[in-house]
VOMI-986754 format. One record per residue (C-alpha): residue number from 1; residue in one letter; y, x, z. Coordinates in pm, 1 decimal, decimal comma, padded with zeros to 6 digits, m for minus. Last residue first. Layout:
REM VOMI-986754
{site NUM a {Y X Z}}
...
END
This chain:
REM VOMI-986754
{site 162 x {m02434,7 m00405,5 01497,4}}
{site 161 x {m02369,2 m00392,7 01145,9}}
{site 160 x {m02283,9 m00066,9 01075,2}}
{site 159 x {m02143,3 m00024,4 00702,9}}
{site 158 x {m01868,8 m00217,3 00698,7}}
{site 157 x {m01685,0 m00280,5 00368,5}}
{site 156 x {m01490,5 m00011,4 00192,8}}
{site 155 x {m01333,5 m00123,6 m00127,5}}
{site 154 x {m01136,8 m00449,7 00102,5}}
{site 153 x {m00945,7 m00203,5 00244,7}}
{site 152 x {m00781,2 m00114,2 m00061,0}}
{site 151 x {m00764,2 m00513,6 m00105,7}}
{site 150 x {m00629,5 m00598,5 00218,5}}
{site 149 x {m00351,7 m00320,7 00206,2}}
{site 148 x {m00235,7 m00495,5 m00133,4}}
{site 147 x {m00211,9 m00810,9 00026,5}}
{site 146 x {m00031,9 m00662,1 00376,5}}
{site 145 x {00206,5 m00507,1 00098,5}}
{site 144 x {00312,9 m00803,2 m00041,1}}
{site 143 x {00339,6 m01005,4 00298,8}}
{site 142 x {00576,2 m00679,3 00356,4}}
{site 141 x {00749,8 m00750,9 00051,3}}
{site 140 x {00823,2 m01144,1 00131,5}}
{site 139 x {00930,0 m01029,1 00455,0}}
{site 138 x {01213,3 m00826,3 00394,3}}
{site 137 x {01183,1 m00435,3 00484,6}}
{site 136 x {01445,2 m00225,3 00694,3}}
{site 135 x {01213,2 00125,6 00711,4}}
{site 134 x {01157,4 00330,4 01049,3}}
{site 133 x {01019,1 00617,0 01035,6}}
{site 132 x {00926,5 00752,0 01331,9}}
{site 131 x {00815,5 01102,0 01476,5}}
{site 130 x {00618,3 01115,9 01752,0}}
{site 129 x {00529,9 01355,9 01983,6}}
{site 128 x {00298,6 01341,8 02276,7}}
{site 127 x {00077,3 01629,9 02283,3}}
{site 126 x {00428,7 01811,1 02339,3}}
{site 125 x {00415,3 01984,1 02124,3}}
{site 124 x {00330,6 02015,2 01757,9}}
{site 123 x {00663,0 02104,6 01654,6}}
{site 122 x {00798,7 01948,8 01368,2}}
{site 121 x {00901,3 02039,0 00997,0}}
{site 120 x {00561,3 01941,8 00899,3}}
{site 119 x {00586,6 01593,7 00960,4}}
{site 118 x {00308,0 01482,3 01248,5}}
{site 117 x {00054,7 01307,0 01036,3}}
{site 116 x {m00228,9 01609,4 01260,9}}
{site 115 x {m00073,5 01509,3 01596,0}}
{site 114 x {00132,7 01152,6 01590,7}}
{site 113 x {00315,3 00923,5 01272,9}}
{site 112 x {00512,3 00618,8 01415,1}}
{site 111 x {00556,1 00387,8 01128,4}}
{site 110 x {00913,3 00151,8 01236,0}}
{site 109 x {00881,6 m00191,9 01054,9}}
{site 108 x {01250,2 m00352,1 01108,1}}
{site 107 x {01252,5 m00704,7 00916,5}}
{site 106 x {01404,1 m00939,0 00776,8}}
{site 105 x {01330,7 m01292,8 00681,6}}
{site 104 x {01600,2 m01396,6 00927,9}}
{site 103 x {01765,2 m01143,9 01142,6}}
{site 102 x {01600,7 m00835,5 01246,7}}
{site 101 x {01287,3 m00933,0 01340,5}}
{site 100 x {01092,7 m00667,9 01492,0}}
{site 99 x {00781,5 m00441,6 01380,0}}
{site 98 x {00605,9 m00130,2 01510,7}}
{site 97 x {00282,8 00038,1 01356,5}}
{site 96 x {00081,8 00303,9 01469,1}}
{site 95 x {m00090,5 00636,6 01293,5}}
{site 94 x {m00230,4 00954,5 01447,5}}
{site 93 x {m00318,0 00791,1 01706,4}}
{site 92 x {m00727,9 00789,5 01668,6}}
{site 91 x {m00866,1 00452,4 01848,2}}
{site 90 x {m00564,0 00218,7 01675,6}}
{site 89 x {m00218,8 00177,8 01785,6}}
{site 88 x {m00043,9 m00203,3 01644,4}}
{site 87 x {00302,6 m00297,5 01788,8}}
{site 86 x {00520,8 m00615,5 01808,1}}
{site 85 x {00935,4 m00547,8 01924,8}}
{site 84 x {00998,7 m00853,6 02133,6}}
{site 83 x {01159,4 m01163,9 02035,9}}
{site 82 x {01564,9 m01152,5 02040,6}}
{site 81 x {01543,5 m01156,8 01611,0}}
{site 80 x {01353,7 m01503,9 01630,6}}
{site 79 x {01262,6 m01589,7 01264,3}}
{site 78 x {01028,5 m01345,0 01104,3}}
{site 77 x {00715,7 m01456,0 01239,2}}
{site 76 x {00496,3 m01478,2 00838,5}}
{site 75 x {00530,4 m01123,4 00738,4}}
{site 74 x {00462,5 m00996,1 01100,8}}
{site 73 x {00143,3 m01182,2 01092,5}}
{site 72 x {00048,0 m01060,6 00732,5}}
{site 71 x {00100,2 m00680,9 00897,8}}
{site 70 x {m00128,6 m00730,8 01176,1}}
{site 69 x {m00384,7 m00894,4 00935,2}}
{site 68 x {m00405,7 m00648,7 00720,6}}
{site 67 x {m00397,1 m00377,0 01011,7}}
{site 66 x {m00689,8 m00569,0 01130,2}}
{site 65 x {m00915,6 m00471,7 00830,1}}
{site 64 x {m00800,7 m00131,1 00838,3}}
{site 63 x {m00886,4 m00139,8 01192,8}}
{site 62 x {m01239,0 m00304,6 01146,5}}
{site 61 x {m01297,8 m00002,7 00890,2}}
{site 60 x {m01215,1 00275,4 01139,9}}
{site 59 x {m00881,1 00456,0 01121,3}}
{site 58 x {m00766,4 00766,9 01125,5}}
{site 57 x {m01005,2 00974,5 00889,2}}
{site 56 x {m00788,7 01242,1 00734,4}}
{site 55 x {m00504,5 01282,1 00464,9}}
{site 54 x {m00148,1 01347,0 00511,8}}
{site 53 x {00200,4 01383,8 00321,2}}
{site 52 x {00529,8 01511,2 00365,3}}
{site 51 x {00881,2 01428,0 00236,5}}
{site 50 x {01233,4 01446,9 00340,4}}
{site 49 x {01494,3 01234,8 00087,1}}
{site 48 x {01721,3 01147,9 00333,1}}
{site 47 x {01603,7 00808,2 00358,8}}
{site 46 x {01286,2 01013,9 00453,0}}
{site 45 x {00973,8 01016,7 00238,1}}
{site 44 x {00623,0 00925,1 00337,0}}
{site 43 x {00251,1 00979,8 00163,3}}
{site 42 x {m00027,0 00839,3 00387,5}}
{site 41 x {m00412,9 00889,4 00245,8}}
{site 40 x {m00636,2 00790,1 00473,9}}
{site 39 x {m00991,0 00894,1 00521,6}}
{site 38 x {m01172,0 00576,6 00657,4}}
{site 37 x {m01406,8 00617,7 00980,8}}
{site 36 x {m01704,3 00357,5 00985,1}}
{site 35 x {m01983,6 00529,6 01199,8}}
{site 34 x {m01794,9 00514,3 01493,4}}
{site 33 x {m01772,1 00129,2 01474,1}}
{site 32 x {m02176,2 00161,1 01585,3}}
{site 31 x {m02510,6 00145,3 01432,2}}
{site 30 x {m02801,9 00216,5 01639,3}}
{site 29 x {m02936,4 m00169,7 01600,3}}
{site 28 x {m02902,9 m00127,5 01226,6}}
{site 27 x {m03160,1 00186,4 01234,9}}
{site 26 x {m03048,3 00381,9 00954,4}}
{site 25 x {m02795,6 00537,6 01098,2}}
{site 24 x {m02438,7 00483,1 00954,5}}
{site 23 x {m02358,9 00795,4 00735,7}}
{site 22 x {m02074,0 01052,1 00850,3}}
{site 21 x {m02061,5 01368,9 00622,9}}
{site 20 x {m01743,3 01256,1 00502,3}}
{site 19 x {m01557,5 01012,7 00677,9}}
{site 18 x {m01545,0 00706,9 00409,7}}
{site 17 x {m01302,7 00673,7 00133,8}}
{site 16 x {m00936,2 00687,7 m00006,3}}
{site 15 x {m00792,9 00432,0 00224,1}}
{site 14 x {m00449,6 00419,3 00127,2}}
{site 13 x {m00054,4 00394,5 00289,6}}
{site 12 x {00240,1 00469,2 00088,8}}
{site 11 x {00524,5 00493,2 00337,7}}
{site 10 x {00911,7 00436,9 00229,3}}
{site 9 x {01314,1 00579,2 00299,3}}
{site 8 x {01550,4 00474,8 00035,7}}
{site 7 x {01799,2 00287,6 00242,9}}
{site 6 x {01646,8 m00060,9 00162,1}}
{site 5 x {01310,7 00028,2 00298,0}}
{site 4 x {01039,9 00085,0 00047,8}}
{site 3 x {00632,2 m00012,5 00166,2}}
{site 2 x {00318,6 00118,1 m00047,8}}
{site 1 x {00000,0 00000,0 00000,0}}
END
């Protein structure tokens, strides 16, 4: 998926396949979320034109699928810009996701990148740093990208059942 904020800045998001060298075990009762890591692609530029880029396995397969969802949701509460500030973190935190409303069928939709998706121009400590990047988004084009997220995902069903 791909998200551009009005100032410039945007994310391009992609599951580009499984963990390699993981396989689910062949016993279905063994299986486990573990087994279901997605590399990710993420590609981001700066409204100032900085840009870096990432690839590893942050997310399992349910997230990616919940992510989809996560993001639709935001897309569709966009009317109350005093609610609080919604967030998704996942298992590995390399990515997370923050949205608010910032007036009507607007949006703020701030990607906090930690440890390895750290920007390269950054310090790696503390064990705690996070850079944001936050992009002003309406909601009609993150519904858009929640669709297109869904169907990336989509190419990499579950593979343990249990």
């Amino acid at each position: 998926m791909e998200i551009r904020s009005d100032d410039g800045a945007r994310v391009r998001i992609r599951p580009v396949g499984y963990q390699p060298g993981v396989e689910p075990p062949d016993d279905p009762d063994e299986a486990a979320e573990w087994d279901d890591w997605l590399l990710v692609e993420t590609d981001a530029r700066t409204a100032d034109g900085q840009a870096w880029s990432h690839f590893t396995p942050c997310l399992t397969v349910s997230e990616a699928y919940a992510l989809a969802g996560w993001l639709r949701q935001q897309a569709e509460t966009t009317g109350d810009p005093a609610a609080a500030s919604a967030v998704v973190r996942f298992t590995e935190p390399n990515l997370a996701f923050r949205a608010r409303v910032l007036r009507r069928r607007r949006l703020a939709l701030t990607v906090e990148f930690s440890y390895e998706s750290l920007p390269p121009w950054l310090p790696r400590r503390p064990l705690t740093a996070v850079y944001p990047l936050t992009l002003t988004v309406s909601a009609d084009a993150l519904f858009l990208a929640a669709e297109q997220w869904a169907r990336e995902a989509d190419a990499y069903p579950r593979r343990a059942t249990a």
